[in-house]
N, C-alpha and C positions, 0 to 999 in steps of 0.2 A: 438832652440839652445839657450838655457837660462842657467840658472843659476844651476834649480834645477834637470835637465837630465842628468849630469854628464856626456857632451858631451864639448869635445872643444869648444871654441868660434869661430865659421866658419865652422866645423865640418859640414856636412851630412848626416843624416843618412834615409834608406829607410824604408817609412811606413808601417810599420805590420798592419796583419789584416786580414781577411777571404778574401782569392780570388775567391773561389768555385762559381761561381754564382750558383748554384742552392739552395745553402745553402741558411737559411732565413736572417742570419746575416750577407750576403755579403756585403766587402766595396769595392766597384770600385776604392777609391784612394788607397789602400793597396796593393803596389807592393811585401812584403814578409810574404806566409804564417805563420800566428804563431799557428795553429793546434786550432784557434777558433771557429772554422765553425760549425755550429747549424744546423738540418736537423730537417726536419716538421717529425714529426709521421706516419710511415706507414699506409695506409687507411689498416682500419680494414678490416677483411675477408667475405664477403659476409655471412649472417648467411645459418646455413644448414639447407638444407630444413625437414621439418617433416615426420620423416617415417609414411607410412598410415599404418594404424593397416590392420591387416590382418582380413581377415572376416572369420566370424566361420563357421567350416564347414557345410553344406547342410545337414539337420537333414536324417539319416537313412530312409528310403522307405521300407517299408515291402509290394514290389508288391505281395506275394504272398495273403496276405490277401482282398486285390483287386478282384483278381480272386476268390478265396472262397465267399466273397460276392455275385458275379457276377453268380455263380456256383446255390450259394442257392437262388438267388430271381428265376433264371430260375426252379431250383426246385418244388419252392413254387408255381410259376405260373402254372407250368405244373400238379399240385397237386391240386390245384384248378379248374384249367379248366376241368378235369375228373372228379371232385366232379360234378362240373355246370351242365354237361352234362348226367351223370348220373342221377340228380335230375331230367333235363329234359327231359328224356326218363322214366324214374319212372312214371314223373307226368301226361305225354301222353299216358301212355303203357294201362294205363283203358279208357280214353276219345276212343281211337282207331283213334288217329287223324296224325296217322304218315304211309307216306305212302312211298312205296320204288319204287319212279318214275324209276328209271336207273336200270334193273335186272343188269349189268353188272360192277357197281360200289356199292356193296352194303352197305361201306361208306360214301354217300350219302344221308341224310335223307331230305326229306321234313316237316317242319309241316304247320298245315293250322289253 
């Protein structure tokens, strides 16, 4: 109540000021708000999380060429093994060293 507030001499008047207490700039002596209230910064938003790349697809399978393989080594083997056996009844058939134990199985051969 001075000179230079332009208040009466004796005058009262009530302290403005931030009543908010949650504001940063609350004044506890300040019985009338005057609309100075300062609030902190909203906490920032959790960052997002990173979308995971997607995995490329599972390269193409061509099962059929699996089996073609599988096809041609029985093939081959069985191509061979009638070669073998041929060779060695060829290379018997003059020695005279084959003998047909089992009359009843006459795919059977011995040799000695």
């Amino acid at each position: 109540m001075g000179d230079n507030d332009n208040t009466p001499y004796g005058a009262f008047t009530m302290p403005k000021g931030c009543t908010d207490e949650k504001a940063i700039n609350y004044d506890p002596n300040a019985l009338e708000d005057d609309g100075s209230c300062e609030y902190p910064a909203p906490p920032a938003p959790p960052p997002k999380p990173k979308p995971r790349p997607t995995p490329p697809p599972p390269p193409e399978v061509d099962d059929c060429s699996d089996v073609k393989k599988m096809y041609q080594i029985i093939i081959v083997t069985l191509i061979a093994t009638f070669i073998l056996l041929l060779i060695l009844i060829l290379l018997n058939k003059n020695k005279n060293n084959i003998e047909n134990v089992n009359d009843e199985n006459p795919f059977v051969i011995y040799l000695n």
